[in-house]
C-alpha positions as CSV (number, residue, x, y, z in Angstrom):
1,X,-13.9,-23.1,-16.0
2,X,-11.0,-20.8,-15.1
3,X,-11.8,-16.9,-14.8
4,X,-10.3,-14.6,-17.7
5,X,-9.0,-11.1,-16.0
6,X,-8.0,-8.2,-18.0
7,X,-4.6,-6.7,-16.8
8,X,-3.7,-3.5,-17.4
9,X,-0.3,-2.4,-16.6
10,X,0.7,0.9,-16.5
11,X,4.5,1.9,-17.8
12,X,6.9,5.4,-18.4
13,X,5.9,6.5,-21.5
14,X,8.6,4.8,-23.9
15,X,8.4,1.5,-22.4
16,X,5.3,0.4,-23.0
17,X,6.8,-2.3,-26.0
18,X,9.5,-3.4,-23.7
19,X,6.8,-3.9,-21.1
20,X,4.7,-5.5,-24.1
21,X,7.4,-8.4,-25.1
22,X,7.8,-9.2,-21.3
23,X,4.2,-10.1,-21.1
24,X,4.4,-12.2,-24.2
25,X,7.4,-13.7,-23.0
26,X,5.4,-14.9,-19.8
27,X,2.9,-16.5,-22.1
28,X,-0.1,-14.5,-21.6
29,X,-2.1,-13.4,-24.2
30,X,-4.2,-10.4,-25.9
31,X,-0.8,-8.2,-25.5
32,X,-2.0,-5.0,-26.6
33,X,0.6,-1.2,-26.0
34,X,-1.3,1.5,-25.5
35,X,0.0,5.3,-24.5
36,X,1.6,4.8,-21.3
37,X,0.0,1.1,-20.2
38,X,-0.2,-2.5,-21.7
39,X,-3.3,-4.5,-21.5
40,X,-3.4,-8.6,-21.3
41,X,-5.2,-11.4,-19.9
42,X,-4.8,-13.7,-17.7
43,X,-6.2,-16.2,-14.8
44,X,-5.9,-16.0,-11.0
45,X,-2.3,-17.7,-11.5
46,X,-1.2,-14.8,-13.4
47,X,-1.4,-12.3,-10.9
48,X,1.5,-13.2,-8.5
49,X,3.6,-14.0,-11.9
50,X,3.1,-10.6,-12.9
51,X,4.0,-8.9,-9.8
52,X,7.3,-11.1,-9.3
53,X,8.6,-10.9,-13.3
54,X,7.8,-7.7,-14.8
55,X,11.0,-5.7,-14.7
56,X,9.6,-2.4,-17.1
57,X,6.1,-2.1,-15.9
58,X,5.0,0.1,-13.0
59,X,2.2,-1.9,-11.3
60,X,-0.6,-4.2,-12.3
61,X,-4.0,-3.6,-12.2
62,X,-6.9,-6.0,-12.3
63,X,-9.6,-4.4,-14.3
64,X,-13.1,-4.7,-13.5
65,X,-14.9,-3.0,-16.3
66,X,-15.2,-0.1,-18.7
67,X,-18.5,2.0,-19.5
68,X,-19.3,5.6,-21.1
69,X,-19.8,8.1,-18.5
70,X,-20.3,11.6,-19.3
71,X,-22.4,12.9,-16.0
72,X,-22.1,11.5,-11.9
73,X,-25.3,9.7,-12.7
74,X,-23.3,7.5,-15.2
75,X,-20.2,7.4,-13.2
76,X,-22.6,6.1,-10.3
77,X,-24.8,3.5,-12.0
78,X,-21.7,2.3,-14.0
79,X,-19.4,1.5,-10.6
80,X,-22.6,0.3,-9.2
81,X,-23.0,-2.2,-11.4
82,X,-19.8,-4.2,-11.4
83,X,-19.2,-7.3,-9.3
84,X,-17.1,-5.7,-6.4
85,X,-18.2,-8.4,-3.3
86,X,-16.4,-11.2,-6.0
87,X,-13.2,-9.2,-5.2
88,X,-13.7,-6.8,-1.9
89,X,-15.0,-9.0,1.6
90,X,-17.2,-7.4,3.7
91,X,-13.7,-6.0,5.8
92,X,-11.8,-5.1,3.4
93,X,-10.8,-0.8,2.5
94,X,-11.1,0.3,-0.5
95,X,-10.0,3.8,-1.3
96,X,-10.5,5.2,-4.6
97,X,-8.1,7.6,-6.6
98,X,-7.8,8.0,-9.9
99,X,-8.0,10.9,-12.8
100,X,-9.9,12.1,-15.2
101,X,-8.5,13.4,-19.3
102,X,-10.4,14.9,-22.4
103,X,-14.0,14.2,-20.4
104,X,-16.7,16.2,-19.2
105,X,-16.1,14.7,-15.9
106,X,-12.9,16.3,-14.8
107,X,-13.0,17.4,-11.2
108,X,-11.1,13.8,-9.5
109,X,-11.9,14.9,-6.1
110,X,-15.7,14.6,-7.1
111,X,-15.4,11.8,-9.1
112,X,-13.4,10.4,-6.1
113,X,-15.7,10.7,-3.9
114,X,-19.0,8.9,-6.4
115,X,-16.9,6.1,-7.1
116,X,-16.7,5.3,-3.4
117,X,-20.0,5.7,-2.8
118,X,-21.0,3.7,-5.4
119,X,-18.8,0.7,-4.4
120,X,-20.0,1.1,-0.8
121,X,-23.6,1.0,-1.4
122,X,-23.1,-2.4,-3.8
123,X,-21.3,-3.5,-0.9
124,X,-23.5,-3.1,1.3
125,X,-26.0,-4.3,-0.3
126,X,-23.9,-7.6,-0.9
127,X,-23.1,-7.7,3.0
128,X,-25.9,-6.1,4.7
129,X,-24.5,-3.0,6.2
130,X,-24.9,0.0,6.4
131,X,-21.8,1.2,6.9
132,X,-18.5,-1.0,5.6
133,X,-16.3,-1.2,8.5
134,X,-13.0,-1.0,6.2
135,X,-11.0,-2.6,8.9
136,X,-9.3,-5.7,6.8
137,X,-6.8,-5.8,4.0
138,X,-6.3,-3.2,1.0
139,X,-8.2,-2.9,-2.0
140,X,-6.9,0.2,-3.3
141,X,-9.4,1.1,-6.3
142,X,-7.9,3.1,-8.9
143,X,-10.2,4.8,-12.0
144,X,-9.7,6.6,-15.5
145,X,-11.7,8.4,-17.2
146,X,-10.7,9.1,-20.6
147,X,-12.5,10.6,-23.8
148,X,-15.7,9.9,-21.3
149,X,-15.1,6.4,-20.8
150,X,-14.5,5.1,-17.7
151,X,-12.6,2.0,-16.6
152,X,-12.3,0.8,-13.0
153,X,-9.3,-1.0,-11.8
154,X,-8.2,-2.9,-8.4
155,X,-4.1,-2.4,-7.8
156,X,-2.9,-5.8,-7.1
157,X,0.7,-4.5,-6.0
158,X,0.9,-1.9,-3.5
159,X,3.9,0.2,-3.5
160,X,4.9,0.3,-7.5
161,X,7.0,-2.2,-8.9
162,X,9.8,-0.4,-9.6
163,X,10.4,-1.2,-5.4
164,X,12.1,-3.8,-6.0
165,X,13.0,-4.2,-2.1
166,X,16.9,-3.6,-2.5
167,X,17.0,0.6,-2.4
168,X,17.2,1.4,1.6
169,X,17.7,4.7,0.5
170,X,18.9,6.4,-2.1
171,X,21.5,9.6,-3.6
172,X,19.8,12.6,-5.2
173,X,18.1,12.2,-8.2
174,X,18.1,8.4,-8.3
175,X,17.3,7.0,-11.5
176,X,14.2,4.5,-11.4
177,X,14.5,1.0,-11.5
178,X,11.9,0.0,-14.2
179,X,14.3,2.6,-16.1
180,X,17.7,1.5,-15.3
181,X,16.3,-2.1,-16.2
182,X,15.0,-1.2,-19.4
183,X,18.2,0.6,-20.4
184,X,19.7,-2.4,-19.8
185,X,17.2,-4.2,-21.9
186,X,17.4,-1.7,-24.8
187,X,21.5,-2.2,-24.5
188,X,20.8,-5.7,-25.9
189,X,22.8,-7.2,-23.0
190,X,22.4,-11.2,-21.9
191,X,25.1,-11.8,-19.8
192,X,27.7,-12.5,-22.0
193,X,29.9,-9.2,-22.0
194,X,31.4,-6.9,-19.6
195,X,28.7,-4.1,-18.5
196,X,30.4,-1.2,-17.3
197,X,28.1,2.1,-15.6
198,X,30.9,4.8,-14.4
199,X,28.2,7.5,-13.4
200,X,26.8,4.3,-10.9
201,X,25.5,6.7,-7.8
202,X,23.6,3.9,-5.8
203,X,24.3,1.2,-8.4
204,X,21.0,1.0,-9.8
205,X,22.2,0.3,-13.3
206,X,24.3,-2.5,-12.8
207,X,22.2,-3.9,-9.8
208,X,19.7,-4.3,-12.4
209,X,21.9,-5.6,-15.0
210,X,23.0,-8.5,-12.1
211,X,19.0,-9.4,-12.2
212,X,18.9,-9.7,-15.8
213,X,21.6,-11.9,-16.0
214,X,21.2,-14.1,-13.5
215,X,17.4,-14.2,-14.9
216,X,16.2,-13.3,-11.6
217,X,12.3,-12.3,-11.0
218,X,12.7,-8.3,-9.5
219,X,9.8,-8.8,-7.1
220,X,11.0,-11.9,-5.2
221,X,12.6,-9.9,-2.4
222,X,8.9,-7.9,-1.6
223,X,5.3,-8.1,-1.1
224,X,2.2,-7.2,-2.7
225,X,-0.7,-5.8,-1.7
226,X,-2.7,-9.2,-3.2
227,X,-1.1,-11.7,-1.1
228,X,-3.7,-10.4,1.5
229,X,-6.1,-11.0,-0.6
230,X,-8.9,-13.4,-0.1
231,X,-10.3,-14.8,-3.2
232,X,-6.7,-15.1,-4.8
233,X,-5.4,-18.5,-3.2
234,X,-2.5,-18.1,-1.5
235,X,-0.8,-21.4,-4.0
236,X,-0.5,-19.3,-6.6
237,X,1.8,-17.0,-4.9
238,X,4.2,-20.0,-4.0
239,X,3.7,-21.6,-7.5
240,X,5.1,-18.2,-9.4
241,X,8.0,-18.0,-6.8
242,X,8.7,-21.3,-7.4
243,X,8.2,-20.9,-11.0
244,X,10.7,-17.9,-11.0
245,X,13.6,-19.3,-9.2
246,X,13.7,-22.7,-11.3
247,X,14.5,-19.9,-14.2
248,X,17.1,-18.8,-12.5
249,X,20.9,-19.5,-13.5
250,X,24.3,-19.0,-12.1
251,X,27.4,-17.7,-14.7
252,X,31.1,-15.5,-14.5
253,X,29.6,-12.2,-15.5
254,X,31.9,-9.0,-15.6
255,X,29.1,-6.2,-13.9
256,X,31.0,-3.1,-12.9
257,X,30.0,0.2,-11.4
258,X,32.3,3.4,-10.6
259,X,31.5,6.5,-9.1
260,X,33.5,9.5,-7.5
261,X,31.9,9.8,-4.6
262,X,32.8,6.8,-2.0
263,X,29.5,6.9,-0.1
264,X,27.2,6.3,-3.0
265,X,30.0,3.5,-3.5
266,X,29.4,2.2,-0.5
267,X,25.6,2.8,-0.2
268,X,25.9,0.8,-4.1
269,X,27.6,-2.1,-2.5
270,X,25.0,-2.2,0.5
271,X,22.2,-2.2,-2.3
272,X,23.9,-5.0,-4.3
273,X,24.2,-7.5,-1.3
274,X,20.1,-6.7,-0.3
275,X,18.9,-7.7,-3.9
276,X,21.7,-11.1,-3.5
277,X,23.6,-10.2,-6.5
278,X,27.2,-8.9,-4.9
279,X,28.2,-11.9,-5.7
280,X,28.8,-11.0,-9.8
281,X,28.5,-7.1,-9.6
282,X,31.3,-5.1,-8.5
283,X,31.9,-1.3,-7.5
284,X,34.8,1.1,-7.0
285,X,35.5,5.1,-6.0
286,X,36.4,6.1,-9.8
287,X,36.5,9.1,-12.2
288,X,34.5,8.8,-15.8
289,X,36.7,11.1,-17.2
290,X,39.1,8.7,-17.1
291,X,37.5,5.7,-17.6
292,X,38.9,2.7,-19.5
293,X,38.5,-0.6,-19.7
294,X,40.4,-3.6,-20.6
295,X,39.0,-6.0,-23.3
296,X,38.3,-5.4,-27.3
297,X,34.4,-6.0,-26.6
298,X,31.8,-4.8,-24.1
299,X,29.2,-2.2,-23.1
300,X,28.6,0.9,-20.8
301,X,24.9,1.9,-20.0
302,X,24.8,4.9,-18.0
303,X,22.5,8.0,-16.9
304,X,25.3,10.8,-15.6
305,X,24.5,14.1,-14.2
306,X,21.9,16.0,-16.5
307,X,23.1,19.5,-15.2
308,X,19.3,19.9,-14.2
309,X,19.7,19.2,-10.6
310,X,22.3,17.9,-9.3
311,X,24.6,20.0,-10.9
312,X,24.9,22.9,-12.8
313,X,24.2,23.0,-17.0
314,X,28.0,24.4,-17.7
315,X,29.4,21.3,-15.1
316,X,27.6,18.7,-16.7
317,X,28.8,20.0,-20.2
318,X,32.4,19.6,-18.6
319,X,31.6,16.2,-17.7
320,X,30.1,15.5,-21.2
321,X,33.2,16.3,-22.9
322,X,35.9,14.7,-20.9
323,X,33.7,11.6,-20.9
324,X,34.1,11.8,-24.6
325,X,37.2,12.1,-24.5
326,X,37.6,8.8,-22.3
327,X,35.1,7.0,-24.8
328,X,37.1,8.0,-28.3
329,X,39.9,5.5,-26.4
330,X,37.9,2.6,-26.2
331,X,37.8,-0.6,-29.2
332,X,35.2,-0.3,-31.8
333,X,33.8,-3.8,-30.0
334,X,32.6,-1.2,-27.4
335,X,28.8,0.4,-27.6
336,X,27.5,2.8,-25.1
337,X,23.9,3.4,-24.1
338,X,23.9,7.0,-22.1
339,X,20.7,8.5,-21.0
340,X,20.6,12.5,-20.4
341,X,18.1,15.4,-20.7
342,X,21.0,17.6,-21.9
343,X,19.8,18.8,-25.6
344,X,23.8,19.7,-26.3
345,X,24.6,16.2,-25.2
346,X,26.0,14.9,-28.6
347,X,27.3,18.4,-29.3
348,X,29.3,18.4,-26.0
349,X,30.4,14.8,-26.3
350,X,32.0,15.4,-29.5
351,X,30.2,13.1,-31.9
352,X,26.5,12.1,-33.0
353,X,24.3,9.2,-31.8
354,X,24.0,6.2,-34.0
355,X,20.2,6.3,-32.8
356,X,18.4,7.8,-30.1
357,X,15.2,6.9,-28.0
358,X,13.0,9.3,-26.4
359,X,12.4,8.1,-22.8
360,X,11.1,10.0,-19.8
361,X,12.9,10.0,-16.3
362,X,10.2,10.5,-13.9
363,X,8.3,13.7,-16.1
364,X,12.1,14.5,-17.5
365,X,12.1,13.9,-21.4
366,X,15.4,12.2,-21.7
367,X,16.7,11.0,-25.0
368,X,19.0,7.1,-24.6
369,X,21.8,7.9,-26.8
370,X,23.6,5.0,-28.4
371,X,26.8,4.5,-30.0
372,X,27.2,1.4,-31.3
């Protein structure tokens, strides 16, 4: 019989239902949203589908276990106790981090530092050594300790997922791709209608948008620290590949991304052609203040300058109001999903939201202001 796992992937706080319906939609089941992370479960197979699908969630971790641990003595015996040599070989590193809330274990170095010892002694005791040589492939270990419960985690991806493999570099403050993806999500968009971002910097927005529409798996372009793995069979990698490119389709769609300055332009198109979707997104020098856009129907999702770092509060208030300007001009077909951290956004622009969603940029609290 197949081996359940427990997932647990962790998301910005505001995503965790769009993370949520993306699990379900793979077919896995026991979808539970907590406070920044979604749990599921899952067999082997799952693993590589995860990593290559999820477009909201920041990583996936295999979970091992869970157990109350209020002193180091718990901490130890607990770690100590769970199956590691089924997961870690006798080569393989395994560095710990983790952190530690509301517990009377809160010092992370500390608890760092038993949780490693802990796994190396099982492990040694599995392998006979002394010492584990830690020469082989990752097995990064990652642990919580909340309320004075522990739960100890393996992270099956590496670098988070939000590296999608397309973003060489980026322009300052660039927005995150699990974010710009789930604006796009939360716009209701599927392909149908123009998408139009005219604060684009290095196209992340409609790059992501492109992906979407073409129903393209984000993590097909990277690797994962898993696919080193040794008791994960290296099929299962090729099955969910396969898997995610027979869901793939081709269609006319109307992506479009403007931005004043020509290198992020430039540095846009470059980013477009590594993730393979220049072929339906398109990008030109242009000014949001005097956007338009021809058509009765459509939408723009956006994230422009939050005056917060790039450039100054009274600027961005500038920008705010000529782009309100620009917007009162378009159809009532049009909606427009903008993302700032401005709190005198909707007083600038010159009207009220429909709704708003609280999101966080990184640790910015940003509200997504729509107009439908």
């Amino acid at each position: 019989m197949e081996t359940t796992f427990t997932y647990a992937v962790p998301t910005l706080f505001g995503l965790e239902g769009l993370a949520a319906d993306e699990l379900r939609r793979l077919g896995l089941p026991r979808v539970q949203a907590e406070n920044g992370r979604v749990l599921c479960q899952g067999g082997a197979a799952d693993l590589p589908r995860l990593n290559l699908n999820l477009r909201t969630g920041e990583r996936v971790l295999l979970v091992l276990g869970s157990f109350p641990a209020d002193t180091f003595d718990a901490l130890f015996e607990g770690v100590r106790a769970l199956p590691w040599e089924q997961f870690i070989p006798d080569s393989g590193q395994f560095p710990v981090k983790g952190h530690c809330l509301n517990s009377a274990l809160h010092a992370v170095p500390a608890c760092q530092a038993i949780v490693k010892k802990a796994v190396a002694s099982r492990l040694g005791q599995a392998y006979g050594r002394t010492t584990m040589p830690e020469t082989g492939a990752l097995y990064q270990i990652q642990f919580s300790i909340m309320k004075d419960v522990a739960t100890l985690m393996l992270d099956t991806s590496g670098p988070g997922l939000h590296k999608r493999g397309y973003r060489a570099q980026g322009v300052a403050a660039p927005l995150r791709e699990t974010l710009a993806a789930a604006m796009v999500l939360l716009s209701r968009y599927r392909g149908r209608d123009p998408l139009c971002d005219p604060f684009c910097g290095s196209g992340t927005i409609p790059i992501e948008a492109a992906l979407i529409a073409k129903n393209r798996a984000p993590g097909l372009n990277r690797s994962f620290s898993a696919q080193k793995w040794a008791f994960l069979d290296k099929k299962y990698w090729l099955q969910a590949a396969d898997e995610a490119m027979d869901k793939e389709f081709d269609g006319d769609y109307e992506i479009w991304g403007g931005d004043l300055d020509p290198q992020a332009v430039q540095l846009a198109r470059h980013n477009a052609s590594l993730a393979e979707v220049d072929d339906v997104v398109r990008f030109d020098v242009d000014d949001a203040r005097s956007f338009h856009w021809g058509g009765q129907y459509g939408r723009v999702v956006t994230n422009p300058p939050y005056g917060e770092r790039i450039m100054e509060r009274k600027e961005a208030e500038e920008l705010y109001r000529a782009f309100g300007r620009a917007w009162a001009k378009f159809p009532p077909g049009w909606r427009l999903y903008l993302l700032s951290s401005h709190t005198e956004f909707e007083r600038t622009f010159g009207r009220p939201a429909g709704k708003k969603r609280k999101l966080y940029n990184g640790m910015l609290k940003c509200d997504l202001f729509m107009y439908p």
